[in-house]
NUMI-891445 format. One line per field, with one value per residue (C-alpha): x, y, z. Coordinates in steps of 0.05 Angstrom, whole numbers, m for minus. Layout:
% NUMI-891445
c1 <- (X,...);
c2 <- (Y,...);
c3 <- (Z,...);
% end
This chain:
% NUMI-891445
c1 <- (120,140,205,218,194,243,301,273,288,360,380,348,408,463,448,436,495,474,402,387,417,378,332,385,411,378,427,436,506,543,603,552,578,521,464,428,348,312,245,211,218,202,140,150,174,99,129,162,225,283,260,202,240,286,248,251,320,362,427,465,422,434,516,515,481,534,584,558,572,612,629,606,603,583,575,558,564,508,531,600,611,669,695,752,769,839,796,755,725,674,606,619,664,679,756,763,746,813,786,742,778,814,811,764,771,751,827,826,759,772,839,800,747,792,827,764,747,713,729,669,649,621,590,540,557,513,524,537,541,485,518,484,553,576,542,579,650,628,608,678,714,684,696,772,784,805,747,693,642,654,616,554,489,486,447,459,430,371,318,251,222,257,222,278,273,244,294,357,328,324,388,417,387,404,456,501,557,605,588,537,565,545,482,441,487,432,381,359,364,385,335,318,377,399,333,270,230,182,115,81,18,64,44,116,142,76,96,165,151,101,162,207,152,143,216,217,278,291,299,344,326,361,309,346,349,288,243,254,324,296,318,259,210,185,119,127,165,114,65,108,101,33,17,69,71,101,174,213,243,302,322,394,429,386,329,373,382,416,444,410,421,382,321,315,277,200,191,244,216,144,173,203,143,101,162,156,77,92,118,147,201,263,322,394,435,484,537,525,576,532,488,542,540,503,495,502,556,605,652,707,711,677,690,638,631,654,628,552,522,522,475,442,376,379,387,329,275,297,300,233,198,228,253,309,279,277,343,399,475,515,585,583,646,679,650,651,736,709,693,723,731,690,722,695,634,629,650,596,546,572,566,492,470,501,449,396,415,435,406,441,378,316,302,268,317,329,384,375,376,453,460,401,424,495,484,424,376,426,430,353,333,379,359,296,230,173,110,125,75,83,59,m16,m20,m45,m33,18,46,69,111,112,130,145,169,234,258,290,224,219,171,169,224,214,288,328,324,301,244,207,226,183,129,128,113,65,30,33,m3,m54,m47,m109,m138,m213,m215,m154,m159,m102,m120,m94,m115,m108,m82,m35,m34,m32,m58,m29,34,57,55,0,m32,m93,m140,m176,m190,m264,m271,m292,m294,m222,m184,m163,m93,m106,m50,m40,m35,m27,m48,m16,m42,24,m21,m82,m93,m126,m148,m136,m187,m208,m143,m131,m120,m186,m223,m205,m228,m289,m313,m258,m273,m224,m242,m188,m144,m74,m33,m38,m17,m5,m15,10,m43,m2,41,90,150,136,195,262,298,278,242,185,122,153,205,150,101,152,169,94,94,161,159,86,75,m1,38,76,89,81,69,102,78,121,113,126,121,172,258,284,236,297,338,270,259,322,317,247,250,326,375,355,316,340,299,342,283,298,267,277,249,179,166,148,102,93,21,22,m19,m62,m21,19,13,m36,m6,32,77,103,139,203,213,149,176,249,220,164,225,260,193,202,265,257,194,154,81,37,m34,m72,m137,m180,m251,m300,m335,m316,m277,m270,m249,m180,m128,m176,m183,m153,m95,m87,m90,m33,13,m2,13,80,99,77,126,102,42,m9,m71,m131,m160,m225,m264,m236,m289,m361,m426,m485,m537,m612,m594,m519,m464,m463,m445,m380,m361,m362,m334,m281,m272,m260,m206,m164,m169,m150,m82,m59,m5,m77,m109,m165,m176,m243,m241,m283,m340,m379,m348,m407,m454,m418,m456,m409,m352,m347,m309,m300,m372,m404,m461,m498,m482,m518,m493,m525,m489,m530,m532,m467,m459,m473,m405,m373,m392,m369,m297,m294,m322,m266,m208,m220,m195,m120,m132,m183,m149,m192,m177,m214,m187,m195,m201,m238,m281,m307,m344,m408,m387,m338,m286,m328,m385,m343,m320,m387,m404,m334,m345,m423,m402,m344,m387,m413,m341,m302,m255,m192,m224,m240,m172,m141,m181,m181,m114,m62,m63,m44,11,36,24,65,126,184,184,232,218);
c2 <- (m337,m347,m367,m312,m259,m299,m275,m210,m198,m230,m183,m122,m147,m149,m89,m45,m16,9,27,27,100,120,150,198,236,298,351,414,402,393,356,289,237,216,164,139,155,212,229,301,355,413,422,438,358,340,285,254,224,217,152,135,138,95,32,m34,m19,m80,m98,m55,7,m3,m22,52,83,54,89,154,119,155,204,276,307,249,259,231,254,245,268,252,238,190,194,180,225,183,118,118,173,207,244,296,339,371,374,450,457,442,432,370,342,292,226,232,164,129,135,209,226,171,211,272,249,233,296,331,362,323,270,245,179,150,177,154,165,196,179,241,210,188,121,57,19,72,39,m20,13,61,m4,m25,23,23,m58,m39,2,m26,7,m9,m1,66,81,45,70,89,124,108,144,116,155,151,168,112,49,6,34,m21,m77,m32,m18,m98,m113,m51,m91,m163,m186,m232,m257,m252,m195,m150,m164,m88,m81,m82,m15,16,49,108,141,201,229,273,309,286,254,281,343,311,285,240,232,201,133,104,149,134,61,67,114,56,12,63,55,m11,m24,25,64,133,196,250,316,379,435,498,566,611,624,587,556,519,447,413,469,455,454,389,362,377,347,279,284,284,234,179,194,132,155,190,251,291,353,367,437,471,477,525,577,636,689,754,817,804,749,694,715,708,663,615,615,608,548,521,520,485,438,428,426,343,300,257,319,326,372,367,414,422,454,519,554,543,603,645,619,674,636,574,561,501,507,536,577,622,659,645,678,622,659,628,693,701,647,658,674,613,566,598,587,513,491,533,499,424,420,379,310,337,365,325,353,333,360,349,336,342,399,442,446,507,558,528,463,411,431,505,475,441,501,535,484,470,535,544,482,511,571,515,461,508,578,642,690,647,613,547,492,436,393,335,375,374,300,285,333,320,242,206,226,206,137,130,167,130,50,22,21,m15,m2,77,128,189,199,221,269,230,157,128,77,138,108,34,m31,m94,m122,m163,m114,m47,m13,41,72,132,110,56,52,16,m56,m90,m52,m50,m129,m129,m82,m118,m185,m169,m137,m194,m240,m211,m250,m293,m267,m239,m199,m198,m165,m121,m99,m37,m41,m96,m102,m149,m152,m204,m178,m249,m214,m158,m86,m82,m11,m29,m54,m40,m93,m84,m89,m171,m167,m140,m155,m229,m245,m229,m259,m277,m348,m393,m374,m387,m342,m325,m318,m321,m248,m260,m320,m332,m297,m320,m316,m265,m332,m364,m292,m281,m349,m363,m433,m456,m406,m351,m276,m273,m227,m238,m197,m154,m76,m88,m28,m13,7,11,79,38,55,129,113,121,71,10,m17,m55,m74,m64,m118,m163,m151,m173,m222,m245,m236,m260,m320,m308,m283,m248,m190,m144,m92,m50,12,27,77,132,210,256,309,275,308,233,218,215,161,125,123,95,45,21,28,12,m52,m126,m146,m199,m248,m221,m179,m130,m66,m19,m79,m83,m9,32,83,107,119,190,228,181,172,237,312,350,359,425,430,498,468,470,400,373,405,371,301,320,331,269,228,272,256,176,176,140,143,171,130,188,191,246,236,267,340,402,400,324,325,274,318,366,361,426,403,355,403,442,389,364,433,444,371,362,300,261,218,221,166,182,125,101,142,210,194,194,186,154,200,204,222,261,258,318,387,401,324,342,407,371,318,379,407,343,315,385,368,314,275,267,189,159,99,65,24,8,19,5,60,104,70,90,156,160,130,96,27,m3,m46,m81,m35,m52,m32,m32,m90,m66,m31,24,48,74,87,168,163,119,168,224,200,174,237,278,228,181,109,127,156,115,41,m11,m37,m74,m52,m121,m135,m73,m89,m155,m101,m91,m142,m185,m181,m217,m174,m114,m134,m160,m90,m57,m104,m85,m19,m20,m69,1,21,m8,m74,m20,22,m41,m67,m1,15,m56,m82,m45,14,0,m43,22,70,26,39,82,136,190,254);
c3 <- (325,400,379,327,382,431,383,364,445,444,387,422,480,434,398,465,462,392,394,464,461,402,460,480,421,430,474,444,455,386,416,442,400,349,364,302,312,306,270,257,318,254,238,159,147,165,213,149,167,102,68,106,179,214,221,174,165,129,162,109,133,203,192,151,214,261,230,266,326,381,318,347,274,229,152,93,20,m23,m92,m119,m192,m220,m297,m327,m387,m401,m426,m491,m497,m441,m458,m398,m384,m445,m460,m461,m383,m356,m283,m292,m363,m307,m284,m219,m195,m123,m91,m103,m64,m9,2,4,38,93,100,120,185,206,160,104,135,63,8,m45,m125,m176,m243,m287,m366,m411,m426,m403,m396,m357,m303,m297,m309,m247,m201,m230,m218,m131,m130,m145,m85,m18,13,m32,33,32,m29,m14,m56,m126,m165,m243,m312,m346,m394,m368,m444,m472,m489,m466,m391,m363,m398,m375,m311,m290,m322,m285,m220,m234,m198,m222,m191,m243,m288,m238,m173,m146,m170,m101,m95,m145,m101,m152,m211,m243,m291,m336,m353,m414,m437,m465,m404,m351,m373,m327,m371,m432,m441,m434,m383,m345,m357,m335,m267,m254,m253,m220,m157,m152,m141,m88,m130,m106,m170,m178,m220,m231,m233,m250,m278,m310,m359,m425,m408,m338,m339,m309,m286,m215,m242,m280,m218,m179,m224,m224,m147,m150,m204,m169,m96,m75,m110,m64,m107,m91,m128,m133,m114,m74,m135,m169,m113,m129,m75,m72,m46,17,7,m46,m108,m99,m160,m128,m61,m86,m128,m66,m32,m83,m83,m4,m5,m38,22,m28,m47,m16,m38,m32,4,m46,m87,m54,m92,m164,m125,m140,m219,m242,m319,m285,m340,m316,m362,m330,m257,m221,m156,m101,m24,28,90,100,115,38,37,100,60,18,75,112,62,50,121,136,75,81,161,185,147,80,64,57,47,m10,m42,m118,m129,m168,m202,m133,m145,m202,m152,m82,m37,m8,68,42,43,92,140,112,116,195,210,191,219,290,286,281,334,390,375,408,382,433,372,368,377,335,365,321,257,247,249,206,148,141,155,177,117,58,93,103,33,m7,m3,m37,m7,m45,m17,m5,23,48,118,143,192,260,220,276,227,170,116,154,99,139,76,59,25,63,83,146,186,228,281,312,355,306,266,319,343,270,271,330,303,245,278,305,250,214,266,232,167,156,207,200,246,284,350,395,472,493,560,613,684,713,798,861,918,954,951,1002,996,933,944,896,894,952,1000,1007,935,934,861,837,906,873,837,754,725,654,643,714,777,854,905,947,1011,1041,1033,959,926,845,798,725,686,632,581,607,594,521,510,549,539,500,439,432,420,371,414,384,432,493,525,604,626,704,759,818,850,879,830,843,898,856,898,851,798,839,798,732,742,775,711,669,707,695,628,605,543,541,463,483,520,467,511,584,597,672,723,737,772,724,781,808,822,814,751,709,746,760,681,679,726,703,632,612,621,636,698,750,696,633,602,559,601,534,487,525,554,507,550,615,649,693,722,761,835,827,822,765,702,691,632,666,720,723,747,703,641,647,662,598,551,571,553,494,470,483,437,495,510,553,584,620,646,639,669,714,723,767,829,818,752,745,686,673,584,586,627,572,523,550,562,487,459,503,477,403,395,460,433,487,496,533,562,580,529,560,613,570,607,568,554,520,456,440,495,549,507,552,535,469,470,514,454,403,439,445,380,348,376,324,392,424,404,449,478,455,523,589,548,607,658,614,644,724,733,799,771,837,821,892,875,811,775,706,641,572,532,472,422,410,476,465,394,397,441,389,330,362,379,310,278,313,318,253,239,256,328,360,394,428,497,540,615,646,691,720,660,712,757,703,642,610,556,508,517,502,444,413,428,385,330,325,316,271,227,197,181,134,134,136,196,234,231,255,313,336,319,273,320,383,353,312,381,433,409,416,362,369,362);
% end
């Protein structure tokens, strides 16, 4: 493990260049060169990111995202078709339509591809005949070409009614060296267009969908056109949605749009939405000129508007209903050459996206939108993903497989940080009941200029450090280490890795990187510490260059500053939090776009009260993406029976704000009526002196909110860490084995990370 983590780090240096700027692709300014990363920042994807997000990405996925690098208009096709009529025979196009009776073969898009402005960076291939062999002379066809990486998903033909599927489908997916050398190019199907309608309750297509999910294969489906001709109702999609959540599903051409005279039709858009209400839907933003096919008939031209106010209303209702993660841009070539050109449409489709990313009307913003639908969700949509779910609202880990196959989660900045999360999710494996801490301290008084603790306080005023201890002076002598804590007497606690969290102002000062550099210093080769979360003053005019020089490029010690800081703690040596000012609100955003963390504490009543809950609540509202931890129990007090009314009131209005988790730590700072720590006091060690606490924070924030910590050592001044958790694992004995695991392990690890917004 050590030594896998140890590399996890030295890849995070050599790909800094790459991922390291994930964190900084969000300026409304559509001439910054692309940064692969990028999650939800619209509200209709449900925080679903294309494919599960932009973690677990295989080496391929990542190579196909690099291409966007330094490119400030990136794109990627999604739906090209290759046939050629001149061999034996072909099953489509028919030979009376003398546009697409023609040999359509790799060399011919790759020229036009690279005509385009800006020029079509790769593109995936969609099979478009009923023939099995097909398959192969396609994959054939792509090995031929002297840029065979250009073309680098497929999706082939197969009939989900047929009782051959599954045979077809693994020889489809065997490769062989000699005859199937392509075949990890096959990342979906096509379905359901020249085979029997949808029917996910038919014993062999039940069968076959089964198999369709477990290989983590994505589906294309054409639903189009009305009444008794529709091709695949959206009903029936809908109900394959719902019956096999884990396929991903995208439906080709814009669901059949067609342009009206001011808004789409209301049957479409109520289809639409039913479409967009599944998170496993998606819909390609495609062939926009078949909206001006009034039949829909394809056998021979039509004329079609190429100004994009013509389908203005189209566009509107899609990226309302699926967001920026959900819609993904494809040409359809050929067949697009019957009514205009792929350049046509891409004008059209650059033009709208403009209105979206940089808004002239006040309109919300979306500056990552652009990026994501013309290139970023056909790379992350199209690969396989066993293990696929769509994402819970407030579950921090949405759509995460740490699998060997190419899984994601909701970005996690790039390969390397989901090999990380991943690692350490897996330290769980065998474990019982494998245990994370949130919340511990790291500090040496010994050492000059330490601005807390307090001198007078004989119990913290001592160097904590994690492993070995030298005092540096005779200011402080050594305290208990953190190692001999979590396994007092020789027996361990079963804590498998550790959150330092920072409890000194000193790097307010923008000149330097102080404690953070020192903490790592402290925790560097040591496997327990996963991660740090630095102190920083938001309120602060040099925030910015302070973030950078605290939480970006390798310390004096070659640590990874990006790898290990995930989060920031604010709020505690600095001004009261005001997402209205001017400088607060810049330095907020920045957070924002870097998908870091925020540790605040909220505790206290009245005039004394440290970030008011409301406060919070503000800040959380102005900042939806910025995932925000309250620690210490957001400040409970024991009482008789129920917590204090205006606790729980308090309680209700942070947890209705799904960025807003908890901290289920310092159990006993309840028991502090003063919340004076400069001296010991006693504390309950009983569980069920605190359980009406612990039901109410679980009540309101559930088993994916709610992360254990133990705040050592602070926790020294009225117990130990063992005590603590006897007390967590008393409680959680009444959950289940699944709610244990996330509150006291899974979710801190899924939390402390970077996930962009």
């Amino acid at each position: 493990m050590s030594d896998y983590l140890r590399s996890v780090g030295a890849v995070a240096i050599l790909l800094g260049g790459l991922f390291g700027a994930i964190t900084l692709s969000c300026s409304t300014n559509d001439q910054t060169p692309f940064k692969p990363g990028g999650g939800s920042s619209s509200g209709a994807s449900s925080g679903s990111a294309a494919g599960g997000g932009d973690a677990g990405l295989s080496a391929s996925t990542t190579a196909l995202l690099a291409k966007g690098m330094g490119k400030t208009k990136p794109i990627t096709d999604t739906h090209v078709h290759l046939f050629q009529p001149s061999r034996s025979g072909v099953a489509w196009p028919a030979t009376t339509n003398a546009t697409l009776y023609k040999d359509y073969l790799p060399g011919d898009y790759l020229t036009m591809a690279a005509a385009t402005t800006p020029p079509i960076l790769g593109s995936g291939i969609v099979e478009a005949s009923p023939w099995n062999d097909d398959t192969q002379w396609v994959l054939g066809q792509v090995d031929k070409t002297t840029n065979k990486d250009f073309f680098p998903w497929y999706v082939a033909q197969l009939d989900i009614s047929s009782a051959d599927f599954i045979t077809n489908l693994t020889s489809y997916l065997k490769v062989d060296p000699m005859t199937n050398p392509d075949a990890d190019k096959i990342v979906g199907l096509r379905v359901y267009l020249w085979s029997g309608s949808i029917n996910p309750t038919d014993p062999i297509q039940k069968a076959n969908l089964t198999e369709v999910q477990n290989r983590g294969l994505t589906l294309d489906v054409i639903s189009r056109g009305t009444g008794a001709t529709e091709l695949n109702p959206k009903a029936q999609v809908v109900a394959l949605a719902t019956a096999f959540p884990g396929i991903r599903i995208i439906i080709d051409h814009m669901a059949g749009a067609k342009i009206p005279m001011a808004m789409p039709p209301a049957n479409w858009v109520a289809d639409v939405k039913s479409l967009a209400a599944l998170p496993n839907i998606y819909i390609k933003w495609s062939a926009f000129f078949d909206a001006a096919n009034a039949t829909g008939d394809e056998s021979k031209p039509w004329t079609a508007p190429k100004d994009m106010a013509s389908y203005k209303g189209i566009f509107d209702e899609l990226f309302t209903d699926f967001g920026e993660d959900r819609l993904i841009w494809g040409s359809n070539y050929p067949v697009v050459l019957l009514a205009g050109t792929i350049q046509e449409e891409l004008t059209i489709a650059e033009a709208y996206l403009a209105t979206k990313t940089a808004p002239v009307d006040g309109g919300t913003a979306y500056p990552l939108a652009r990026d994501k639908i013309m290139f970023k969700n056909a790379i992350l949509f199209y690969r396989r993903v066993p293990g696929w779910t769509p994402p819970a609202a407030g579950d921090a880990g949405a759509g995460l497989a740490c699998a060997a196959s190419d899984a994601g989660a909701a970005g996690d900045g790039g390969a390397t940080g989901l090999d990380k999360t991943c690692a350490l999710l897996n330290l769980a494996t065998g474990k019982t009941q494998p245990v994370m801490d949130s919340h511990q301290h790291v500090f040496m008084p010994s050492r000059p200029g330490v601005s807390w603790p307090a001198s007078t306080n004989a119990t913290l005023f001592k160097d904590y450090l994690p492993k070995t201890c030298t005092p540096l002076s005779m200011k402080a002598t050594c305290g208990p280490t953190y190692a001999d804590e979590i396994a007092p007497s020789g027996t361990p606690l079963g804590i498998l890795v550790t959150n330092v969290v920072e409890a000194s102002p000193r790097n307010n000062d923008a000149t330097g990187s102080y404690d953070t550099d020192w903490v790592l210093s402290q925790i560097k080769g040591n496997d327990q510490f996963f991660n740090y979360a630095a102190q920083l003053d938001i309120s602060s005019k040099d925030f910015i260059r302070n973030l950078d020089l605290n939480t970006e490029g390798m310390t004096a010690d070659m640590i990874d500053r990006h790898a290990m800081i995930s989060g920031l703690r604010v709020y505690l040596w600095s001004a009261s939090i005001d997402p209205t000012d001017a400088t607060q609100a810049a330095n907020l955003a920045e957070v924002q776009r870097r998908g870091m963390t925020l540790d605040i504490i909220s505790r206290g009543t009245g005039a004394t009260e440290l970030n008011p809950k409301a406060q919070v609540v503000k800040l959380a509202k102005a900042f939806p993406k910025i995932r925000i931890i309250i620690d210490h129990m957001a400040g409970a007090k024991i009482a008789s029976a129920m917590p204090p009314a205006t606790w729980m009131a308090d309680i209700d209005s942070l947890a209705a704000q799904p960025n807003i988790y908890v901290k289920m730590s310092a159990f006993f700072d309840a028991a502090n009526a003063s919340g004076d720590e400069s001296m010991p006091w006693t504390a309950p060690k009983t569980m069920d002196m605190y359980k009406p606490i612990f039901d109410y924070l679980f009540m309101k924030f559930g088993e994916d909110r709610l992360i254990w910590g133990s705040n050592w050592p602070v926790v020294k001044l009225a117990g130990t860490i063992a005590e603590e958790v006897a007390i967590a694992e008393a409680y959680l004995a009444t959950k289940t084995q699944d709610q244990r695991d996330k509150v006291m392990f899974k979710n801190a690890i899924l939390f402390y990370r970077r996930v962009l917004p």
